[in-house]
C-alpha atoms as a printed R data frame, in Angstrom:
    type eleno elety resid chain resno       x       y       z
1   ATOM     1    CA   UNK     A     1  12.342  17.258 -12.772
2   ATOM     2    CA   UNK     A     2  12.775  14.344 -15.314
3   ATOM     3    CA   UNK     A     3   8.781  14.303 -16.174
4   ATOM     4    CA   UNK     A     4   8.576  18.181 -16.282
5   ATOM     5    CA   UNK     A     5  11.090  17.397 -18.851
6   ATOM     6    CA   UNK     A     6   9.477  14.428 -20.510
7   ATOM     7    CA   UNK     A     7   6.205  16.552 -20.669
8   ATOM     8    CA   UNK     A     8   8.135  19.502 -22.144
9   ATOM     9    CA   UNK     A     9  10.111  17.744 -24.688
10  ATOM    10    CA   UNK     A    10   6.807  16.588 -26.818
11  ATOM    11    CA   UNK     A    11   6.204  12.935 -24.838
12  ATOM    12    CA   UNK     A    12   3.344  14.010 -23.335
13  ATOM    13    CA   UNK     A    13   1.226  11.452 -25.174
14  ATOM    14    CA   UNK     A    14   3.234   9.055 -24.851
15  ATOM    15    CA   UNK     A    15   4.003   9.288 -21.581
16  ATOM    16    CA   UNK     A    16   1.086  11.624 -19.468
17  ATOM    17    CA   UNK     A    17  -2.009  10.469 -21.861
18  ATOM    18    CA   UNK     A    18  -1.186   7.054 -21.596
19  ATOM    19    CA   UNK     A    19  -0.728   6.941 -17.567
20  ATOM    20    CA   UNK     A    20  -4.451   8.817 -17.566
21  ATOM    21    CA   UNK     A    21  -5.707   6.190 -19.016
22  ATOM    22    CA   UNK     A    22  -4.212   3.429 -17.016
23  ATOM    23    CA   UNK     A    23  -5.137   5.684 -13.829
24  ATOM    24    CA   UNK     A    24  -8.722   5.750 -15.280
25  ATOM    25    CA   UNK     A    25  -9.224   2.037 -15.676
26  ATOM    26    CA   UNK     A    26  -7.809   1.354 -12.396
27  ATOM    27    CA   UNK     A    27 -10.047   4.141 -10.761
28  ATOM    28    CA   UNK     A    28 -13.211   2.001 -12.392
29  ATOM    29    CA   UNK     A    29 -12.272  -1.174 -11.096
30  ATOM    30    CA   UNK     A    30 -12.265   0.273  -7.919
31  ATOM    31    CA   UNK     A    31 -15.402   1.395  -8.319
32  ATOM    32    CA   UNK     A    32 -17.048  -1.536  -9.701
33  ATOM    33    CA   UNK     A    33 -15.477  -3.249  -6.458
34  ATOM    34    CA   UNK     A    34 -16.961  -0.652  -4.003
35  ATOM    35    CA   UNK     A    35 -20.747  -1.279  -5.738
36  ATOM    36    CA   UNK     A    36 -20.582  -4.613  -4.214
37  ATOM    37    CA   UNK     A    37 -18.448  -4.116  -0.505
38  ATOM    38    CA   UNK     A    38 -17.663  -0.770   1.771
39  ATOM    39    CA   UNK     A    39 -13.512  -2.029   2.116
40  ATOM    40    CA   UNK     A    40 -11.657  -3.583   0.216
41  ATOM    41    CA   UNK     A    41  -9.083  -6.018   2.208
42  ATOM    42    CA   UNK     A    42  -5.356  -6.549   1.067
43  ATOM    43    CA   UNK     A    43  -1.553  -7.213   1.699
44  ATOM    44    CA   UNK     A    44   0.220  -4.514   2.363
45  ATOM    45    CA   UNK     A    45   3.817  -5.399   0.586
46  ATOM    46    CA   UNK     A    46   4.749  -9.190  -1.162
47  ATOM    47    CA   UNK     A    47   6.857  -9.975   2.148
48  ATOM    48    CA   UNK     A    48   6.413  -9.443   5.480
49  ATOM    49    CA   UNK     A    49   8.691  -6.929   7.013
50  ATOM    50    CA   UNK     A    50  12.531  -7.184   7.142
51  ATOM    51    CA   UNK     A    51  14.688  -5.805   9.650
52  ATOM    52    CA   UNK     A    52  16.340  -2.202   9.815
53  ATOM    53    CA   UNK     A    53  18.374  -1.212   7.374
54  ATOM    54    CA   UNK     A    54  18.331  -4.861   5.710
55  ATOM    55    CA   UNK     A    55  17.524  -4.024   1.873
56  ATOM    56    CA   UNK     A    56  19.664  -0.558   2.003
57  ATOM    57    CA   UNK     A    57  21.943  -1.418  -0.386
58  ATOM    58    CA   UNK     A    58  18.540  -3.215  -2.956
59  ATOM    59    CA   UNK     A    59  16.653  -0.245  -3.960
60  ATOM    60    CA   UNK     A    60  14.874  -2.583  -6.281
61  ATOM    61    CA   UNK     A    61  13.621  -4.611  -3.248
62  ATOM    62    CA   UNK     A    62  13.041  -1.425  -1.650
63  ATOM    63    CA   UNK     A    63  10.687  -0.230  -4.371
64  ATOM    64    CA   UNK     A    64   9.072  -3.632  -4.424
65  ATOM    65    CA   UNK     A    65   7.845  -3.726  -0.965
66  ATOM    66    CA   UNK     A    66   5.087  -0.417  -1.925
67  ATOM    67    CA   UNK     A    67   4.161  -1.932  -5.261
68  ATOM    68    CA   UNK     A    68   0.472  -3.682  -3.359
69  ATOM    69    CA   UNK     A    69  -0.121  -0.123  -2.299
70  ATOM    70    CA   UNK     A    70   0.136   1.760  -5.620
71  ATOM    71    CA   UNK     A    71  -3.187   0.774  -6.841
72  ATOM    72    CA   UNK     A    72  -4.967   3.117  -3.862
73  ATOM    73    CA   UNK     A    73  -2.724   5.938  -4.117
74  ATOM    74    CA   UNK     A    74  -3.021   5.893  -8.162
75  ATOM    75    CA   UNK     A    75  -6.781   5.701  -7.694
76  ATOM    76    CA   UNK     A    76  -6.707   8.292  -5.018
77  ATOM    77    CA   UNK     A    77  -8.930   6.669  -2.495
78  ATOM    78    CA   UNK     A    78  -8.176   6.274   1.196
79  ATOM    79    CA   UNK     A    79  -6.223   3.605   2.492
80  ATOM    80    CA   UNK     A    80  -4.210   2.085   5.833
81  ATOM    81    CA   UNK     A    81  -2.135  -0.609   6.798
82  ATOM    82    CA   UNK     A    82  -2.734  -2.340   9.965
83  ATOM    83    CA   UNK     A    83  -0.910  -5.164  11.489
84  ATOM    84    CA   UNK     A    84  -2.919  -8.400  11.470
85  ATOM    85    CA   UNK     A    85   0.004 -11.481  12.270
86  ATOM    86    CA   UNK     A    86   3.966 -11.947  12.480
87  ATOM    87    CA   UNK     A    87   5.681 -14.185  10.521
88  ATOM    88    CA   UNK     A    88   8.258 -17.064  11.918
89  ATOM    89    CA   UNK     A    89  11.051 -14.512  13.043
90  ATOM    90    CA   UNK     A    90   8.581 -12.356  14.272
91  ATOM    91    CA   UNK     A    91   8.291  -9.842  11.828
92  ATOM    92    CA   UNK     A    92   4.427  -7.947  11.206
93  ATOM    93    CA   UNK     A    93   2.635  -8.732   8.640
94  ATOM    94    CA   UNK     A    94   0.414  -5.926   7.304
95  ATOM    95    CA   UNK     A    95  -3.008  -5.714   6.012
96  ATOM    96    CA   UNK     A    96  -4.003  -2.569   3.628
97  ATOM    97    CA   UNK     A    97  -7.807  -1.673   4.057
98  ATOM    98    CA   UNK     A    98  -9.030   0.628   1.380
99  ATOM    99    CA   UNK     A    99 -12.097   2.702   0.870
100 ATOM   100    CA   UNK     A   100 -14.017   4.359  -1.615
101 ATOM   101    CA   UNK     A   101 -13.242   8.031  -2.228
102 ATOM   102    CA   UNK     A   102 -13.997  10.763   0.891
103 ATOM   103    CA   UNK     A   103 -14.747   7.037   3.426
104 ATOM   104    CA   UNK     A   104 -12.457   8.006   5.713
105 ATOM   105    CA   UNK     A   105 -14.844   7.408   8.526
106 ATOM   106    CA   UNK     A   106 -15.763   3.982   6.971
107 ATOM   107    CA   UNK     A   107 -11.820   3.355   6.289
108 ATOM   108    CA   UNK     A   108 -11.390   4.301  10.034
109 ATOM   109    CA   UNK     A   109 -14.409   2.252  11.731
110 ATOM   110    CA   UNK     A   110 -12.921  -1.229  10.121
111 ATOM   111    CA   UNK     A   111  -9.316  -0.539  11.665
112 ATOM   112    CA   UNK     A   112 -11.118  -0.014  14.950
113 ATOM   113    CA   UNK     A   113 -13.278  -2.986  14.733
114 ATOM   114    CA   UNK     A   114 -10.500  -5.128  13.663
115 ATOM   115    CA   UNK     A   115  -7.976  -3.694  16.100
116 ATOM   116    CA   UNK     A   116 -10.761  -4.341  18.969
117 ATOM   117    CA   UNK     A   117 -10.419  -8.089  17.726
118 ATOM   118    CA   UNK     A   118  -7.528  -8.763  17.740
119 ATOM   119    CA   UNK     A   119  -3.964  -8.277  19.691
120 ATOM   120    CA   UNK     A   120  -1.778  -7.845  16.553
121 ATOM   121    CA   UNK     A   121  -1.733  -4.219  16.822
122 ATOM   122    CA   UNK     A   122  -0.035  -4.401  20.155
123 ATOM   123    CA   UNK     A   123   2.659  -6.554  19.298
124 ATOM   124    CA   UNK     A   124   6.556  -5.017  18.178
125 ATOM   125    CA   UNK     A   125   9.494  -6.858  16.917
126 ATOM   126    CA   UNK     A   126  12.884  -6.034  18.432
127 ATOM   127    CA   UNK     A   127  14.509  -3.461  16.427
128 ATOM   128    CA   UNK     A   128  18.097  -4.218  15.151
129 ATOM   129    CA   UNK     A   129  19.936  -2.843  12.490
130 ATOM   130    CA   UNK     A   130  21.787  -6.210  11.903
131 ATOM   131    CA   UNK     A   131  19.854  -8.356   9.679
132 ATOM   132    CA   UNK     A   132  21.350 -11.765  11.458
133 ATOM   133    CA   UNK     A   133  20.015 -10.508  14.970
């Protein structure tokens, strides 16, 4: 509602035009990447995982934790997040693999190759809501 009202108020250059642009020069990046590899390997989030309901009440930690997978999603090109280790308490640790626009198959065939590798994918922390657990 607030950018339908940004956009109507007269910001749309400031605001839309410029975030085009940005969106643009990320897309090409991208693409210059994909010229010279299929995937594109990545953390997920900053931190490995935190327990249930531990950063409720820190929105801005919340928010941080999806900045590493903006880029894809801005860029509009396929991406997933696999688990590839645990840190010391046990928490996964995740691994984004992107692919160039419509390589879902491609995307898809690393996760399964990887996943037939390794174990990490069959591994769970304990779920608690208590953060000291």
């Amino acid at each position: 509602m607030l950018g339908t009202y940004a956009l109507s108020a007269g910001y749309s250059d400031a605001y839309y035009g410029k975030a085009q642009k940005v969106r643009t020069l990320v897309r090409r990046d991208f693409e210059e990447a994909f010229g010279r590899c299929d995937v594109l390997a990545a953390p997920t989030a900053p931190t490995t995982a935190f327990r249930l309901g531990e950063k409720q009440g820190d929105p801005l930690s919340m928010y941080l934790s999806d900045v590493l997978t903006i880029s894809a999603n801005l860029a509009g090109l396929p991406a997933m997040s696999i688990p590839c280790g645990v840190d010391a308490a046990g928490m996964p640790i995740g691994l984004q693999l992107i692919a160039a626009p419509f390589r879902e198959e491609t995307l898809l065939g690393v996760a399964h190759a990887y996943e037939q590798e390794t174990e990490w994918h069959r591994r769970a922390p304990a779920l608690s809501t208590r953060a000291s657990e």
